[in-house]
Backbone as CSV, one residue per row, in Angstrom:
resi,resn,N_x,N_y,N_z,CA_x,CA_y,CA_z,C_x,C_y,C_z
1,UNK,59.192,-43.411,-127.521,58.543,-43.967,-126.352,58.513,-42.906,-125.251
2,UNK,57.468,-42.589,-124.656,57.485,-42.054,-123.503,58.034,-42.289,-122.352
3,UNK,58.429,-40.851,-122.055,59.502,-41.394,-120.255,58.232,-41.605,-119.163
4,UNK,58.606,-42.360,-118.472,57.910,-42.605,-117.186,58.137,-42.094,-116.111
5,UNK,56.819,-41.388,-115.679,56.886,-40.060,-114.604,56.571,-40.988,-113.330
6,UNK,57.201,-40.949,-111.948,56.959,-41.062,-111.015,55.805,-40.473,-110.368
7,UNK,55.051,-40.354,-109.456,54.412,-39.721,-108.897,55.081,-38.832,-107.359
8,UNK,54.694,-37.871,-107.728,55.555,-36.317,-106.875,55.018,-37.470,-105.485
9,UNK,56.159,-37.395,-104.641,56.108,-37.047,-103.030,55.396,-36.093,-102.627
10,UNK,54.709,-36.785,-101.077,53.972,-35.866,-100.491,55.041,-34.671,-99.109
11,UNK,56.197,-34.984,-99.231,57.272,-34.397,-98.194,57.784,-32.639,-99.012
12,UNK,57.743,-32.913,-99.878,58.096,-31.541,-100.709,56.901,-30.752,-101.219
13,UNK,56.933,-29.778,-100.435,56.107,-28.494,-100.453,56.574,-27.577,-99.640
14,UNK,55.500,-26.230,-100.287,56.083,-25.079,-99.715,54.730,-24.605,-99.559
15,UNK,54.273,-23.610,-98.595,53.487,-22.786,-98.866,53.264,-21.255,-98.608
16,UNK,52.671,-20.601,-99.602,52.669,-19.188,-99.785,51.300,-18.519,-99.398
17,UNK,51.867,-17.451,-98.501,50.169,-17.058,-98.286,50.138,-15.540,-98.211
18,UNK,49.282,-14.695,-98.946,49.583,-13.497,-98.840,49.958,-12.659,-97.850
19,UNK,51.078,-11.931,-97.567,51.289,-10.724,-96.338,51.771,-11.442,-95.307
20,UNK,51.896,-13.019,-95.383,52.977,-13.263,-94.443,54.511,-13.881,-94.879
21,UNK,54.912,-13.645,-94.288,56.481,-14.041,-94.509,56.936,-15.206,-94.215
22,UNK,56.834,-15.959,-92.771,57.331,-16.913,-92.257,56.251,-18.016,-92.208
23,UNK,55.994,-18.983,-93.011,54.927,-19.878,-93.588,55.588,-20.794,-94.196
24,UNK,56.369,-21.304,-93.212,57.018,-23.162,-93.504,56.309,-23.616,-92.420
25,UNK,55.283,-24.713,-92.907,55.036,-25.609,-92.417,55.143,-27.228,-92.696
26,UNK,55.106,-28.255,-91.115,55.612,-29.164,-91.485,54.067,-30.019,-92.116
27,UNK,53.000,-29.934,-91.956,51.920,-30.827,-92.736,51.096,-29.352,-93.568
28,UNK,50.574,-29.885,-94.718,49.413,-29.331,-94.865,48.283,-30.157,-95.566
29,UNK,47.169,-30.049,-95.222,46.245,-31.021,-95.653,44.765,-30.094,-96.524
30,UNK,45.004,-30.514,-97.501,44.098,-30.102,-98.584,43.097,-30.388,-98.553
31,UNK,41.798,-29.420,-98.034,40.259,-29.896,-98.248,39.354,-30.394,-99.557
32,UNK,38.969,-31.606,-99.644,38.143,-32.036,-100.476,37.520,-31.052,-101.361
33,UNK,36.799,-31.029,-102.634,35.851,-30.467,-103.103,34.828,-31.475,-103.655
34,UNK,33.543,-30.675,-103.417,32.711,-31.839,-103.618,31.696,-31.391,-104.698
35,UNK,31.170,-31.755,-105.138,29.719,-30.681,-105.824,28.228,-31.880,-105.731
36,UNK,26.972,-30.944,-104.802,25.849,-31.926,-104.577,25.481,-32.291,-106.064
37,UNK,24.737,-33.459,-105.685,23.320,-33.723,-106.606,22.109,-33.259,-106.409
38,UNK,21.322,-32.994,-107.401,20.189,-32.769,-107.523,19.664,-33.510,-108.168
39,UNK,18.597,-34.351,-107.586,17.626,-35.213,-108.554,16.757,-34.569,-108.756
40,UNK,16.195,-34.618,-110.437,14.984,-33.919,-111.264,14.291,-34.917,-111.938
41,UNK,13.123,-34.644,-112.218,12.584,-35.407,-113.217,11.490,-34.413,-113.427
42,UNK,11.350,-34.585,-114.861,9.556,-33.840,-115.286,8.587,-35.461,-115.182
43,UNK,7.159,-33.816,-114.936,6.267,-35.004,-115.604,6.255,-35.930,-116.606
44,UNK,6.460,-35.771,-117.559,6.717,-36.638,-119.129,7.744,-37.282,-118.739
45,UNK,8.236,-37.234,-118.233,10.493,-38.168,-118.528,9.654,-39.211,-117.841
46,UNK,10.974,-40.186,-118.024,10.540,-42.038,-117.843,10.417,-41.968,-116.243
47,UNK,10.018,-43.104,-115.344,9.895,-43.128,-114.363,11.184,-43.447,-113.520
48,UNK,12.071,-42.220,-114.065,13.787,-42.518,-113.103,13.918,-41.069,-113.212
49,UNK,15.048,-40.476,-112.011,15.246,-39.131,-111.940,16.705,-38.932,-112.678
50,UNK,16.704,-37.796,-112.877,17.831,-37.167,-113.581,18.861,-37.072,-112.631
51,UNK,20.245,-36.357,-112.819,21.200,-36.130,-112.216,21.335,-34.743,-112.171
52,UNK,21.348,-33.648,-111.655,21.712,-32.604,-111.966,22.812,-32.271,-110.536
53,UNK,23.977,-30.911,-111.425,25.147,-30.690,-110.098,24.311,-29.481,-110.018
54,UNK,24.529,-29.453,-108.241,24.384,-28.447,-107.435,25.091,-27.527,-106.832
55,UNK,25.540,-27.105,-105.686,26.086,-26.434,-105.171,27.560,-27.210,-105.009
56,UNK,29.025,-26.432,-105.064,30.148,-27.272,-104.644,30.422,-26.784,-103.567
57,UNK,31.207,-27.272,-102.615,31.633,-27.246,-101.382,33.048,-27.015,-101.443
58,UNK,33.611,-26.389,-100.820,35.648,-26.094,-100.667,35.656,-27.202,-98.960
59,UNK,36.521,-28.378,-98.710,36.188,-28.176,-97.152,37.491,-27.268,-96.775
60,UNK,37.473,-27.522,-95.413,38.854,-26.146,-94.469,40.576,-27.227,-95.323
61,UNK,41.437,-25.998,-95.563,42.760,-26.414,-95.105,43.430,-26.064,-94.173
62,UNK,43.884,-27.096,-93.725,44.918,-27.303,-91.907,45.843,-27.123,-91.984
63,UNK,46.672,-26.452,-92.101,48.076,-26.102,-91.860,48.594,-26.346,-90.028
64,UNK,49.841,-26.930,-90.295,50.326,-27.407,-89.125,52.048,-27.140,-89.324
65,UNK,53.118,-26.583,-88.146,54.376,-26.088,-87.735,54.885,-26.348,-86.896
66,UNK,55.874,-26.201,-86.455,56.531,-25.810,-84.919,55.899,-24.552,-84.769
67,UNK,55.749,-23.973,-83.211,55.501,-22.613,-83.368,57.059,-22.266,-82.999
68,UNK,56.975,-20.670,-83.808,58.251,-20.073,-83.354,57.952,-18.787,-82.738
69,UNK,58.474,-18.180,-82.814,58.354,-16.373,-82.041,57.674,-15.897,-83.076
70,UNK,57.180,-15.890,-84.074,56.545,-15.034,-84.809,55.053,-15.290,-84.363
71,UNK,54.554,-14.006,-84.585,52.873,-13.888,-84.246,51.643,-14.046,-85.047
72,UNK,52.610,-14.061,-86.914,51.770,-14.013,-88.099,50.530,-14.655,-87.891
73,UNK,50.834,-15.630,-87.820,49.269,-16.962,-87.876,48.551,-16.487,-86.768
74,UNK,48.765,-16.498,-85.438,48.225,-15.995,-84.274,47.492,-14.764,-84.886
75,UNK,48.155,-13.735,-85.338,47.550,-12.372,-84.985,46.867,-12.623,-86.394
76,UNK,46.805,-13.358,-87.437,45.931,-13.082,-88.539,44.544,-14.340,-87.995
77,UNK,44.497,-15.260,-87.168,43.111,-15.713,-86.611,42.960,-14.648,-85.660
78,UNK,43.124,-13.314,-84.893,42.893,-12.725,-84.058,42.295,-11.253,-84.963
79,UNK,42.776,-11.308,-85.749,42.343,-10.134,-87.155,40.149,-10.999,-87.145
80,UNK,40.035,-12.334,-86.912,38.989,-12.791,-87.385,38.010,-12.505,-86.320
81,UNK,39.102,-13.098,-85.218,38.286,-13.438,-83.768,37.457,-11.626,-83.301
82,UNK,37.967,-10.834,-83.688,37.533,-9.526,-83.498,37.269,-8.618,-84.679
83,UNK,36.737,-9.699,-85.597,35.243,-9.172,-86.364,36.244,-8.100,-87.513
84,UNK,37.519,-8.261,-87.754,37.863,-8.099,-89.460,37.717,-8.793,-90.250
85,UNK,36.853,-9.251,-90.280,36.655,-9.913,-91.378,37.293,-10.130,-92.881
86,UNK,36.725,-8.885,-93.443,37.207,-8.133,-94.880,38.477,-7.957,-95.204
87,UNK,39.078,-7.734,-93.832,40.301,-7.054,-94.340,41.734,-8.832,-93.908
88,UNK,41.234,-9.923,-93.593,41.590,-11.252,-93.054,41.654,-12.102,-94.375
89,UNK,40.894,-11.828,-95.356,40.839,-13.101,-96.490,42.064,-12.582,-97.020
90,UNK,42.965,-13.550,-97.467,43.971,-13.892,-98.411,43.712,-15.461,-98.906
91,UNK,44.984,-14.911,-99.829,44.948,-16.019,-101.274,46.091,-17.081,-100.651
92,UNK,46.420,-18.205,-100.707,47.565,-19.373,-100.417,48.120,-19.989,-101.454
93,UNK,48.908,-20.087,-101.783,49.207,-21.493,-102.633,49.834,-22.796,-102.182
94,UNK,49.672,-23.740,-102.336,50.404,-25.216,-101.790,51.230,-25.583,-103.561
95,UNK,52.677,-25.112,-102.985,53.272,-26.146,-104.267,53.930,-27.067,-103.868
96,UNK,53.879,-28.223,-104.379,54.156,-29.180,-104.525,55.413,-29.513,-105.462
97,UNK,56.835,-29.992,-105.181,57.802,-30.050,-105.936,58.443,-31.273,-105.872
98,UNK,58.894,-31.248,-107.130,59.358,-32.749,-107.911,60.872,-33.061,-106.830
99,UNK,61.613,-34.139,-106.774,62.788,-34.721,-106.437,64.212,-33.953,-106.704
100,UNK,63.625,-32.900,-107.971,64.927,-32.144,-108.024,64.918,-30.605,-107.324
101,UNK,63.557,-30.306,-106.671,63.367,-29.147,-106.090,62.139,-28.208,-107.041
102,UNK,62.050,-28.369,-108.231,61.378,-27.942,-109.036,60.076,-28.060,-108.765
103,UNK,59.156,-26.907,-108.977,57.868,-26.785,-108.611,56.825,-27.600,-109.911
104,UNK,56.296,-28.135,-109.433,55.364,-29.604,-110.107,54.095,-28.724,-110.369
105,UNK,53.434,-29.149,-109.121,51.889,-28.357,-109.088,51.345,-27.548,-108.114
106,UNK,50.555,-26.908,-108.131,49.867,-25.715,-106.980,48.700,-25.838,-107.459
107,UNK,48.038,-25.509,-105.945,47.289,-26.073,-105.312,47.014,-24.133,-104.815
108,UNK,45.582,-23.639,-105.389,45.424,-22.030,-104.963,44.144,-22.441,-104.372
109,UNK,44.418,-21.863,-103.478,42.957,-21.803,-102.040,42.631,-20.052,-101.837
110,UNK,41.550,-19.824,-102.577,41.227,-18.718,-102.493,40.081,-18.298,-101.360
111,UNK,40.364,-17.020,-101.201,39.361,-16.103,-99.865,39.907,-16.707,-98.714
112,UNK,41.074,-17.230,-98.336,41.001,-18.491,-97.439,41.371,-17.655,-95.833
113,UNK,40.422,-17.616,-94.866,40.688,-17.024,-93.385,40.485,-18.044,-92.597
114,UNK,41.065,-17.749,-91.026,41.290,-18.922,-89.996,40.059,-19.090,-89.522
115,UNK,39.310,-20.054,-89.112,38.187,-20.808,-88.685,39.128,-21.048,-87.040
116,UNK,39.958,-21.804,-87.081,40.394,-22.689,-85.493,41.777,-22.211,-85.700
117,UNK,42.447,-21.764,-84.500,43.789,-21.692,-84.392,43.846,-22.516,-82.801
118,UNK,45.103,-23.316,-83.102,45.306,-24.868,-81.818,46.460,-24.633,-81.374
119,UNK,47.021,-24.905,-80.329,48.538,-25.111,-80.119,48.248,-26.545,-79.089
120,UNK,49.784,-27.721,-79.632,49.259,-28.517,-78.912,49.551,-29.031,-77.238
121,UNK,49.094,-29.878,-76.904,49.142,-30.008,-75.776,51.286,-29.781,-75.619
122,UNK,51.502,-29.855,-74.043,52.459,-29.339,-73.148,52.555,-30.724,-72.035
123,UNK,54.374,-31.236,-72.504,54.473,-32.066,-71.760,55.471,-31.959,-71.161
124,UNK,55.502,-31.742,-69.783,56.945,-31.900,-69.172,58.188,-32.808,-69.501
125,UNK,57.804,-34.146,-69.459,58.330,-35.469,-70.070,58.458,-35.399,-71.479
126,UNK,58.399,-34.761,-72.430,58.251,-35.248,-73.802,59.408,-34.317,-74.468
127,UNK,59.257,-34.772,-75.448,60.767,-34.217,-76.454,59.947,-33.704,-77.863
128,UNK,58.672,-34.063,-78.031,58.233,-33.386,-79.437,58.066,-31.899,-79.608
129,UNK,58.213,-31.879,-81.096,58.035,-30.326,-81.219,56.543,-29.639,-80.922
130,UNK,56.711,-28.407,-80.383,55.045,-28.103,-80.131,54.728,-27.023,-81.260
131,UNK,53.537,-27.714,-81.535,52.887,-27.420,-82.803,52.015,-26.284,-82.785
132,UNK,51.873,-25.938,-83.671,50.183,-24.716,-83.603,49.575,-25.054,-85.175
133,UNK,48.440,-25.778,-85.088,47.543,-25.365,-86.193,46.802,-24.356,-86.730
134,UNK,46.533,-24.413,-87.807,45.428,-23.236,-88.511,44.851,-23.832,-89.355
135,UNK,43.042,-24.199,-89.189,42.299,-24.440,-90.375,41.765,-23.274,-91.041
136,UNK,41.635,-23.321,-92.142,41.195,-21.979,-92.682,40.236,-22.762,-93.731
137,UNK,39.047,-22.022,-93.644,37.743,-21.909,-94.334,38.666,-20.973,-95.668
138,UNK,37.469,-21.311,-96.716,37.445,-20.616,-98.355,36.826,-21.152,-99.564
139,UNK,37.116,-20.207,-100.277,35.917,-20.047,-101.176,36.434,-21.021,-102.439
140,UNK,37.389,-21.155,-102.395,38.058,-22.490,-104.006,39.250,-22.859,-103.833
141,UNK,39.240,-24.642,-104.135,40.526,-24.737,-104.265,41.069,-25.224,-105.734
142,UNK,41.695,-25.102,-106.399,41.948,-25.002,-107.992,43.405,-25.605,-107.710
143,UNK,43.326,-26.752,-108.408,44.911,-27.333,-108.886,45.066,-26.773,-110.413
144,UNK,46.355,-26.220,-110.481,46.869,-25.718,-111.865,48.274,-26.114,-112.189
């Protein structure tokens, strides 16, 4: 008889992103992939259109932290904001790990550079941690 697998928690992950070091964050949110339709039909075919796939889409992943003293994330959307382009794409991985610490699945987001870098609002009164986001645009995301 087969054992019965739970389904992995969404609290355990890590993520890896090329050339930086300090890349614990507390959310990350995985962009959809989509792929269009194309409706076809020939002259001759019955009077209904076909299905055909089109182009797929990657959308952005958001990465979200405390900020700390490090500049990584900052200075790699600032690598963008002043037109390096080329030399800004790196590779990420999101793994995802089981209850005993063990790595489950990953999640590779390739070409992936910053689109929006956020820090959030500033409250005199408040006690939350202050955050800095990064969405990053790219070219695939591949679960393996």
């Amino acid at each position: 008889m087969a054992t019965r697998r739970d389904p992995l928690r969404n609290f355990r992950f890590r993520v890896e992103i090329d050339g930086i070091a300090a890349a614990a964050f507390s959310e990350a949110i995985i962009g959809a992939a989509s792929t269009q339709t194309i409706d076809y039909r020939e002259g001759t075919e019955p009077t209904h259109v076909r299905k055909l796939p089109g182009l797929t889409r990657f959308d952005n992943v958001t990465l979200r932290r405390g900020i700390t003293e490090s500049l990584e994330l900052y200075n790699w959307y600032t690598e963008i904001a002043t037109g390096q382009t080329a030399a800004a794409r790196r590779n990420l991985v999101i793994v995802i790990a089981d209850e005993s610490g063990a790595d489950q699945v990953r999640f590779v987001v390739r070409q992936a550079w910053p689109t929006r870098y956020q820090a959030s609002a500033l409250n005199g009164t408040g006690n939350e941690v202050f955050i800095e986001a990064l969405e990053l645009a790219n070219e695939g995301i591949e679960r393996e």
